[in-house]
N, C-alpha and C positions, 0 to 999 in steps of 0.2 A: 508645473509652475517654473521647474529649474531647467525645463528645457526651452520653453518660450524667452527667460532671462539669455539663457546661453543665443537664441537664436536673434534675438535684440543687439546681443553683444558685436554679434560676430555680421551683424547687417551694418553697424557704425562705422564697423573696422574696415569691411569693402566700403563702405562708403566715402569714408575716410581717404584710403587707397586709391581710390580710384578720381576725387576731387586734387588729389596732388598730383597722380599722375598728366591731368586734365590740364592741371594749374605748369607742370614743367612742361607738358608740350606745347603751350602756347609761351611760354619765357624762349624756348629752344625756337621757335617761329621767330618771335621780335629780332635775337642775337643773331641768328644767322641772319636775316635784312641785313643787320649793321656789322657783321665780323668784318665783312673785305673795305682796311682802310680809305678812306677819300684819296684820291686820287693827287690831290695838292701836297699828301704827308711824302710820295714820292717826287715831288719837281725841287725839293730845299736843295738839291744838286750835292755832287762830292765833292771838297776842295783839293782841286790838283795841287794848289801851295801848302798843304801836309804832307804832301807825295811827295814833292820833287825838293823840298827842304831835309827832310831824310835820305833823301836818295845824293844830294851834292854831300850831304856828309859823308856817306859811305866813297863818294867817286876821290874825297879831298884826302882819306884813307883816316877818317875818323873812325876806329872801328871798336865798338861800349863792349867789345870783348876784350877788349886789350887793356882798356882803362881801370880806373881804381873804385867804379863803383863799385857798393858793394853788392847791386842784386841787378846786375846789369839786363839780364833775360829772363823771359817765365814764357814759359809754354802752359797755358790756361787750357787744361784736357777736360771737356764737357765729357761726361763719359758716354759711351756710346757712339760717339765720332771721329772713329779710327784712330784715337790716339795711342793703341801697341802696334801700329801700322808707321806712325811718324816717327816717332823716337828710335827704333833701328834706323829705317831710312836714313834720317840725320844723320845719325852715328855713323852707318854706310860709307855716305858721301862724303863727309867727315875725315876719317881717315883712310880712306880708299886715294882725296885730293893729292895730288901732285904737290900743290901750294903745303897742304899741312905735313905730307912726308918732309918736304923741306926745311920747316920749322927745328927749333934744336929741341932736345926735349923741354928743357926749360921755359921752353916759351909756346908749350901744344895744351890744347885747353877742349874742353868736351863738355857735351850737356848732359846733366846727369836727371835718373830716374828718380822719381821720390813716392811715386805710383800714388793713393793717397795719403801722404802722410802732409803733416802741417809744415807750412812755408814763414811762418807769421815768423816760430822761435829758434829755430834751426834749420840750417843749409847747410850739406854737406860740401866741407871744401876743398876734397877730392873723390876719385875712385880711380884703386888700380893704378895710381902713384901718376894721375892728371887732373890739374887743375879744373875744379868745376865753375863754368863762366854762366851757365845757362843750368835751370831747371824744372823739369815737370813736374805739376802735380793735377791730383782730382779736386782742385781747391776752386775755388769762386772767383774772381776779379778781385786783382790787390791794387792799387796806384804807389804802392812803392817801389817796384821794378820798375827799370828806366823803358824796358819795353817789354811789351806785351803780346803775345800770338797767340792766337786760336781761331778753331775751323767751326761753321754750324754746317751743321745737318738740316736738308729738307727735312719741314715740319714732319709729316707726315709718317715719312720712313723712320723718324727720328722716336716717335711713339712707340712706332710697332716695334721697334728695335729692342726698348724697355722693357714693353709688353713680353718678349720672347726670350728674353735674357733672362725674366724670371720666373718662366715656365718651363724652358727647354735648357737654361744650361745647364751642362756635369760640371763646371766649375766651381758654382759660388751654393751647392747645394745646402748650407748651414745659413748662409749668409741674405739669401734673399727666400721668403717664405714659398716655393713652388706647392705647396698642399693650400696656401692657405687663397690662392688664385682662384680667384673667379672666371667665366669663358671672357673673351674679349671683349665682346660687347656690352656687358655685366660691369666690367673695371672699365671701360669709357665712359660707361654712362652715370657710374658712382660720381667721378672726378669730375666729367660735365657739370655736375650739379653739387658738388662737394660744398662745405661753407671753407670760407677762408679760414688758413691758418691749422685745419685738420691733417694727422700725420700722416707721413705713408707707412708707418708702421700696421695700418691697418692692414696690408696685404705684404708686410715685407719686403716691400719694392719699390722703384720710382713712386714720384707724385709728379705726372706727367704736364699742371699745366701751367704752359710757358716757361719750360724745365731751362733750356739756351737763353732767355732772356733775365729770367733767374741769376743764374751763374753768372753771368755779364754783369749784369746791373743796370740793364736797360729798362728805359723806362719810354716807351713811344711818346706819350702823352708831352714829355719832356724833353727827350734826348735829340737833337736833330742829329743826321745822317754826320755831320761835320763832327758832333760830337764822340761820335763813336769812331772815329778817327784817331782823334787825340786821344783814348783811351789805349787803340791799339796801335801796336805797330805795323800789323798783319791782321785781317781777318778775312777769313776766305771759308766761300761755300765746298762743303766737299766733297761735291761735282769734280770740282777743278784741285782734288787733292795732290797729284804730284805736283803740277805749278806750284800750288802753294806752298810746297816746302821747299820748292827753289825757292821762291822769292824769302819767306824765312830763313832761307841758308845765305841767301846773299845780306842780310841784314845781320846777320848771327854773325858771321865769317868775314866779309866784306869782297866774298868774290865769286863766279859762279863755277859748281864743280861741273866737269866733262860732260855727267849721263844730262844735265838739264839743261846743254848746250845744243839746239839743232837750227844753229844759223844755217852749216851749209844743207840741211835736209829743204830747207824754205818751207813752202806748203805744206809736205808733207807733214811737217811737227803740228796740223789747225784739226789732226782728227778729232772725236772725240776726249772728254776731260779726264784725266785721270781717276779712277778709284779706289778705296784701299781693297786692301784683299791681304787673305790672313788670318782677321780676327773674327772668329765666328763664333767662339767659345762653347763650339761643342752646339749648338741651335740647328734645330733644325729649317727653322721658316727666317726669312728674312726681309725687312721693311722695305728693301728694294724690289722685289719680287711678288711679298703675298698677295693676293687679291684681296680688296676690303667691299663689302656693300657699301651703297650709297648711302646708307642711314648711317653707319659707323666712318665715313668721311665727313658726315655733317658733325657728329660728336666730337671728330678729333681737329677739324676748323674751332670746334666753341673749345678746347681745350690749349687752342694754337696760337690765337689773335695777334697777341706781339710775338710770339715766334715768326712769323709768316712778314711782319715787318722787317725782323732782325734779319729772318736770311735774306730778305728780297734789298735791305742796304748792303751784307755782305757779299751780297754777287756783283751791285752795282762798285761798289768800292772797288773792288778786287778787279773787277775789269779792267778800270781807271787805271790801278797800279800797277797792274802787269803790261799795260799798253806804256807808261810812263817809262818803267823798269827799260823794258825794251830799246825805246827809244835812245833813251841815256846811256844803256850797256852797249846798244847798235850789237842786240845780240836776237834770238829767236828763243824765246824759253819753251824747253817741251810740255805740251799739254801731256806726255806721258815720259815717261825716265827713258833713256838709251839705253838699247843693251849692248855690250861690248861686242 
């Protein structure tokens, strides 16, 4: 008798099991129909009169470095998107400038690290006996710095990056759960179908979805391309990572250093877009690189939707603005850094 109960039990349970399973693969069918935005949410156009209204201030020698606000810069580091790769660069370029050697001490200014710590109650306002104008952190989108930068990462790679940062790093071995990881497809397929609002404590790591859009404060449904404009000062795919931090440095600084200058190279500066490289913390696989099956491309699309908007505005902006940039500086910005 207790074993016919037990076998009752345990025929509900697949039953059970296997009408959800039935029930998320036809949800996973509907969603991906409808993940790839309408085609109208891409025609709202960039405004070049955001671009070129920032950019006569810098040419007029307006430069919110210099001024009295008092949280003039914020470098908005999504993590996972080469931001230990931007913050020396800057620095780099920074003091490597011609222009900034010039400066007296008194008046030499730097952007400083806060790696994640909070921005809301305290900024550091120096390091190393230089005033700090600019600040990074792992923080979310603020609107009270006067200006804003930050890079997205393709969806895609941006996942897997997650994914392996909390599998494979030797870094953060306390800090992100590597024992408590599932295989890949296992933590896609959780989060595909996760309910809102559930923590990523569950595996001690990211909660992958719509992670860039998240942190932003984008909202597709709401935001047009125009508006994500006026949020930032900068925001650039990071394909085109060294560009982008010329044109952040020229907005920072208010002038362009040497290595991101290849007017006389001409063509030659249109190869391929900058990448970082550097940060790999110890991983072995990487989002640019891994191979994924088709079924684990479809999970990380339903995990992506306004990601996939946000980077596909921040490539079209970014374009606009380094074609504008150019124009106005009548300079060539390198798709990759000079080397001396």
């Amino acid at each position: 008798m207790r074993t016919k109960s037990l076998l009752a039990v345990t025929f509900v349970a697949l039953s059970s099991t296997f009408l959800w399973l039935k029930t998320s693969s036809n949800q996973m069918e509907r969603e991906l129909s409808n993940h790839i935005p309408n085609s109208i949410d891409y025609e709202r156009g960039v405004d070049s009169g955001i671009i070129l209204e920032r950019l006569l201030r810098i040419k007029a020698g307006n430069i919110d470095s210099l001024d009295t606000h008092p949280f003039p810069h914020f470098m908005m580091h999504i993590p996972k998107t080469g931001g230990y790769y931007v913050h020396p660069k800057i620095s780099t370029l920074l003091f490597n400038s011609p222009k900034y050697q010039a400066l007296r001490p008194d008046e030499r200014f730097r952007l400083c690290q806060l790696a994640n710590g909070h921005v809301d109650g305290y900024l550091m306002e120096s390091y190393k006996g230089v005033n700090c104008t600019a600040w990074m952190s792992e923080r979310p989108y603020l609107n009270r710095p006067k200006n804003v930068y930050t890079i997205i990462r393709n969806p895609r790679e941006h996942v897997l990056s997650q994914y392996f940062m909390c599998t494979e790093s030797k870094e953060h071995p306390i800090n992100y759960g590597k024992h408590k990881m599932p295989s890949l497809q296992d933590w896609l397929f959780f989060w595909a179908y996760a309910k809102e609002g559930r923590s990523p404590i569950d595996f001690g790591c990211f909660d992958p979805r719509n992670f860039a859009s998240a942190y932003s404060k984008f909202r597709p449904e709401l935001d047009t391309i125009s508006d994500l404009q006026k949020k930032f000062t900068v925001i650039a795919p990071m394909d085109e990572m060294d560009a982008a931090i010329c044109v952040i440095f020229l907005h920072y600084t208010g002038w362009i250093p040497p290595p991101c200058n290849c007017t006389l190279d001409g063509a030659l500066s249109r190869g391929e877009g900058g990448h970082h490289g550097g940060e790999d913390h110890g991983v072995k696989h990487h989002g640019s690189s891994f191979n994924t099956t088709t079924y684990q491309n479809e999970l990380i699309d339903l995990l992506t939707q306004k990601d996939q908007i946000l980077y596909k505005y921040a490539k079209e902006i970014f374009q606009q603005q380094k074609r504008l940039t150019e124009e106005m500086f009548e300079v060539v910005i390198c798709s990759k850094f000079k080397k001396k």
